[in-house]
N, C-alpha and C positions, 0 to 999 in steps of 0.2 A: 539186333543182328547186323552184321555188316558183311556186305558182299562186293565181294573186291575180284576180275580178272587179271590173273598174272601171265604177261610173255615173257614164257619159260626161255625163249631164245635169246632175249635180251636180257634177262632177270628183271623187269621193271614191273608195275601196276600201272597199266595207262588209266589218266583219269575221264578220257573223254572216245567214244567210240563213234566213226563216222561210217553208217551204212552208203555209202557213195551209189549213187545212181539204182536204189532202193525204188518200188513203184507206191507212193503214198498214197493213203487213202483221205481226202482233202474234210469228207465229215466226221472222223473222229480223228483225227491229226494223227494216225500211227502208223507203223509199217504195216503194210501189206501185200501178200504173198514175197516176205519178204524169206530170210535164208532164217533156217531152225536155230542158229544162233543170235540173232536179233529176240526170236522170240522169247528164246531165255534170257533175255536180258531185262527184257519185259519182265516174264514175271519175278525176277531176282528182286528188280526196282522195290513190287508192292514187299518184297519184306524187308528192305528196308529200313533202317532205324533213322528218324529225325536226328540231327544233330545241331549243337549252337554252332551256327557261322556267322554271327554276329561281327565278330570280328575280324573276319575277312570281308564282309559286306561292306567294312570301311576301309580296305584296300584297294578292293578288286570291283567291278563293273562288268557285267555280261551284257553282250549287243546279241541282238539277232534279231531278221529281217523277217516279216511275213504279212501277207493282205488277207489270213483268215479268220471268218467267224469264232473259232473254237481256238482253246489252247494249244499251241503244237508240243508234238512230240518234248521237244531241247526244254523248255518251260515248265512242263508236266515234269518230266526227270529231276531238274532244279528243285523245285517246289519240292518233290519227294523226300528230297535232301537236307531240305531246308535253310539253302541259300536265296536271297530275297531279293537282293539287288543286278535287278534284270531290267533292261530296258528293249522293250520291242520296238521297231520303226517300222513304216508301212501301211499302215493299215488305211492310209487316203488312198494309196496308187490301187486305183481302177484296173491297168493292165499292166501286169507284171514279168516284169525282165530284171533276170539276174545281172545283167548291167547295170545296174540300178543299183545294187547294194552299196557298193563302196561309199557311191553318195549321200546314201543316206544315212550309214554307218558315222563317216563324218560329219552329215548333219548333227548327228547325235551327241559327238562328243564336247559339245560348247558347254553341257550339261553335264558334264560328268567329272567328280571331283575327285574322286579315287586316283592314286598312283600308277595303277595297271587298269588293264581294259581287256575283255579277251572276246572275240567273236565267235559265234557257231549258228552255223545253221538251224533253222528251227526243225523242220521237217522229218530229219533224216539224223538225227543227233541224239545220242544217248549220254549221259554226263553221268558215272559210274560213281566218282567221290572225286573229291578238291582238298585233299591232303598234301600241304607240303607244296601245292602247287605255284606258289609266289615262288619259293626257295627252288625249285626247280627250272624253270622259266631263268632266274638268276642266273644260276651255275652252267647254262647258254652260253653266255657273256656276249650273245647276240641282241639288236636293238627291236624283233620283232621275231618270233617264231611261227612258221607257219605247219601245218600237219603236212604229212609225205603219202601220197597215193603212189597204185602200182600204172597206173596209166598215165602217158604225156595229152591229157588231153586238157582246148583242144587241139589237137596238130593243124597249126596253121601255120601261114609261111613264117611270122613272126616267131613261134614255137620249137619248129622245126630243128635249129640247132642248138635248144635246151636239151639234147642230149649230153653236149658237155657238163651237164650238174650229172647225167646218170650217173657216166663213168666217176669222176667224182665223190658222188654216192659212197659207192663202192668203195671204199675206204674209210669210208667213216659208218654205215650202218653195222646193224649185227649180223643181220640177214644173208643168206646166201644168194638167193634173188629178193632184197626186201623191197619194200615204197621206195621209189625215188624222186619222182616227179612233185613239185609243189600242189597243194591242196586248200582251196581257196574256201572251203565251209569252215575251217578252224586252224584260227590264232590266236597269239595274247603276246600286248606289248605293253611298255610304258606309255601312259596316254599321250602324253607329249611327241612321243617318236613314231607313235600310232598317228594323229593327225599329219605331221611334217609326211610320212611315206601315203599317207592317204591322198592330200593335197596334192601329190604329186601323180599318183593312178589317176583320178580322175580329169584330168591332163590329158591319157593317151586315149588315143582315137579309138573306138569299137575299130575292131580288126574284120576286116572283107569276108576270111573265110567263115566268122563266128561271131557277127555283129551282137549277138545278145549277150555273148559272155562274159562275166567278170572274171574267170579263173586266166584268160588270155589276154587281159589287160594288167592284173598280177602281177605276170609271169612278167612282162613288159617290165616292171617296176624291180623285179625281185632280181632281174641280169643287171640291170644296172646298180642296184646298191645291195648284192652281195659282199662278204660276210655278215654287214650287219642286219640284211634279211637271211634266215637262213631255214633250213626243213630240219623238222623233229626226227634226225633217221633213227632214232633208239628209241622210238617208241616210250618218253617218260612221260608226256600229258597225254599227244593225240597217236590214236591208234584206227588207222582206217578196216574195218570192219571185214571188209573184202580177202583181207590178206590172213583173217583166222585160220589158224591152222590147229591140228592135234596138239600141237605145240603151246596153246594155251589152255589153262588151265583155269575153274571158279574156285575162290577160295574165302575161308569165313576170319573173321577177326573180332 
């Protein structure tokens, strides 16, 4: 069986679903108390059908970052799928700060031989199916994609006049008020173009108002080398979770 969510607004299937600022439960890596549509997604997962992705296993790379004992959420969905080539980082750092990631994201890719590289979060990441998703990612004809949340967060002075991408936005989503804000749990580049913008994030200084964050050091990277960073606003990989509406629909194939 295969279970696939469609926005009916955009006509797409995203392939990857980010519950954003969900409250995790850290002993069995999953949402909790989290929105009734995460939990369907849950149980959509266990049914499931394995499929070969062998063959994207030698394109494609998945990073994500975590210091927990147990599988996370992003992993366990993977696995469901039966995509293999996952590479965790973290699991030495004692004290965890999402400033941290970028780095050790790029730590990672010295090792990574695949063409593409895509990041997500572990925690709060549901990865629905990986159809088509090299070919989609292409037809961007941008050097990095990142996912679109409905929040500019976090609003620091830095941030503050990334509301020039809102309006922006607004010509290129499908949404009437859709995501528009960049969304730093999920992306996918060429790994090449992936290190060169990584190299360069970890450069900018942790920001005053939000020293732990990475989505505001990002943001820093992502004004200066737009279009070839640019945000998913159609919803064709990443679909931040938050923004579900009536409007979407599960569907079987």
């Amino acid at each position: 069986m295969r279970i696939l969510i469609k926005n009916q607004t955009t006509n797409t299937y995203p392939c990857v679903l980010h519950f954003a600022g969900q409250v995790i439960a850290r002993q069995n890596c999953s949402l909790k108390n989290a929105s009734k549509t995460c939990k369907v997604v849950e149980l959509l997962l266990k049914l499931q059908k394995k499929q070969n992705l062998s063959y994207l296993d030698k394109q494609l790379t998945i990073v994500t970052t975590h210091n927990y004992k147990l599988t996370s959420l992003v992993e366990k969905t993977l696995s469901s799928l039966g995509f293999n080539n996952v590479i965790n980082v973290g699991k030495h750092v004692q004290q965890w700060l999402n400033f941290l990631k970028p780095k050790l994201v790029l730590s990672s890719l010295s090792s990574v031989t695949t063409e593409f590289v895509m990041f997500l979060d572990a925690r709060d990441v549901c990865v629905i199916h990986l159809d088509n998703i090299i070919e989609k990612f292409k037809q961007t004809q941008c050097k990095m994609l990142f996912g679109a949340e409905c929040y500019n967060y976090p609003l620091t002075k830095e941030s503050k006049d990334f509301l020039w991408h809102e309006n922006l936005a607004k010509k290129f989503h499908k949404y009437k008020c859709g995501p528009a804000f960049l969304n730093s749990g999920q992306w996918i580049a060429r790994t090449n173009d992936a290190k060169f913008f990584l190299m360069d994030t970890v450069k900018v200084k942790p920001l005053q108002e939000n020293p732990h964050s990475d989505q505001g050091v990002f943001k820093v990277t992502f004004k200066k080398y737009y279009p070839d960073i640019n945000l998913d606003f159609g919803a064709e990989i990443f679909q931040v979770a938050n923004a579900l509406t009536s409007g979407f629909i599960v569907v079987q194939r």
